[in-house]
N, C-alpha and C positions, 0 to 999 in steps of 0.2 A: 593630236590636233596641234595645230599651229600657232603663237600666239597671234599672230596676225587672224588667223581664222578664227578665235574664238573672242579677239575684239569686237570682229564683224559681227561675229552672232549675239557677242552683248547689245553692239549699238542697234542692230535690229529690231532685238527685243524691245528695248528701248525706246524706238522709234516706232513700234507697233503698239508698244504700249501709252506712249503719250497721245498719236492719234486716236485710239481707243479714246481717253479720259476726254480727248476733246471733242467729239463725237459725242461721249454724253454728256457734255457740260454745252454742249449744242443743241442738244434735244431736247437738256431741261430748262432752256434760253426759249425757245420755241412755243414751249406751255404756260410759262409764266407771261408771255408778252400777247397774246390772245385778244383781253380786253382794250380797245379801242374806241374812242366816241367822239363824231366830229364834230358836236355842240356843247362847248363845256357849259354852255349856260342852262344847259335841259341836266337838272335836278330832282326832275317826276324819279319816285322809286329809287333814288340811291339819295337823298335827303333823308331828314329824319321825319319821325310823325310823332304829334301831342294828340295822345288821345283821352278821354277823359270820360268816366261812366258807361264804357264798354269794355272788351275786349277784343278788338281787328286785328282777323283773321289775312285779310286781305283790300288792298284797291285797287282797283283799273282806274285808270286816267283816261279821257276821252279826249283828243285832241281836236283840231281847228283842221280843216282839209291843206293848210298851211307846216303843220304842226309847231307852231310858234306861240298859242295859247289852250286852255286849259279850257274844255267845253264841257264837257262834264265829271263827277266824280259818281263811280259806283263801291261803298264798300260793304264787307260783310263784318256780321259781330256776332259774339257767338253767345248761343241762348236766344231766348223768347225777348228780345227788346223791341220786338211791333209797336208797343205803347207808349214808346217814348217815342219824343222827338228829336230830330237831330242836324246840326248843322255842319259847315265845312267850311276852310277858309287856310290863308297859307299865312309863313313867315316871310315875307320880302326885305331880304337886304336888314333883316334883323326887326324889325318893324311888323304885328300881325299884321294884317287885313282885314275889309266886314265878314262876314260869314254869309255864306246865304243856305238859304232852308232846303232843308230834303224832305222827299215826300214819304211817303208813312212808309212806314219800313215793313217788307213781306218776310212771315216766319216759316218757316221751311222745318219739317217736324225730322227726326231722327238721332242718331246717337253720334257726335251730339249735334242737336238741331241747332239753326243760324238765322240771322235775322239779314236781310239785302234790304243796304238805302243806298236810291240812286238820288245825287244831289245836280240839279242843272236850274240855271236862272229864267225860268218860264220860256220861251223861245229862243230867245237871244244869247242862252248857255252863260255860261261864269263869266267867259270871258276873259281869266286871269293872264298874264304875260306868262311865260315859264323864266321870262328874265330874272335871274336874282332871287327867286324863289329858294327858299333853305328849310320850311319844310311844310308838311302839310296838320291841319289844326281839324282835329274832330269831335265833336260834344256830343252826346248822347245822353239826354235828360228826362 
């Protein structure tokens, strides 16, 4: 073989090997960049939560047919906490908010069983902005 012919075959290699690397340094460009959200002011669920005399499993957020405020909250807790009561209420801009009342909580029996309060302000829902909201506030007393 030739030196010129085995240059070639080096720089080939080479060159199938750097498109190689950059192919998967493409791919794992592509899965890392997935997450996108065109409201950065919607903080439902990737904020934090203060919860306090439970343990939540879970919330849904109910939103405004808008989705620009906060109509109602549903969460669950787990255990027999039917008998207490329980409120809800957010952090705005670092500042809580009032809380409003949720209604009796349903216990749901099994291993392990959960308690669901659904929290909304008589008709008119919470009504919170999701502007500037930084996290969600739950008491179970």
């Amino acid at each position: 073989m030739s030196i010129r012919r085995k240059m070639r075959s080096r720089l080939l290699v080479a060159a199938v090997g750097a498109g190689a690397l950059g192919l998967t340094a493409l791919g794992a460009t592509a899965f890392t960049n997935s997450n996108t959200f065109s409201n950065s002011n919607t903080t439902v669920g990737y904020g934090s939560q203060n919860v306090s005399g439970a343990v939540v499993t879970s919330i849904v957020y109910g939103l405004s047919s808008d989705g620009s405020t906060i109509h109602d909250v549903t969460f669950v807790a787990t255990g027999d906490t039917s008998g207490s009561a329980a409120v809800v209420g957010f952090t705005v801009s670092g500042t809580p908010t009032s809380t409003t009342a949720c209604g009796a909580g349903t216990y749901t029996s099994g291993s392990p069983g959960f308690t669901t309060y659904a929290c909304t302000n008589s008709g008119s829902g919470i009504g919170q902005s999701l502007a500037g909201i930084t996290a969600t506030n739950i008491a179970v007393s």
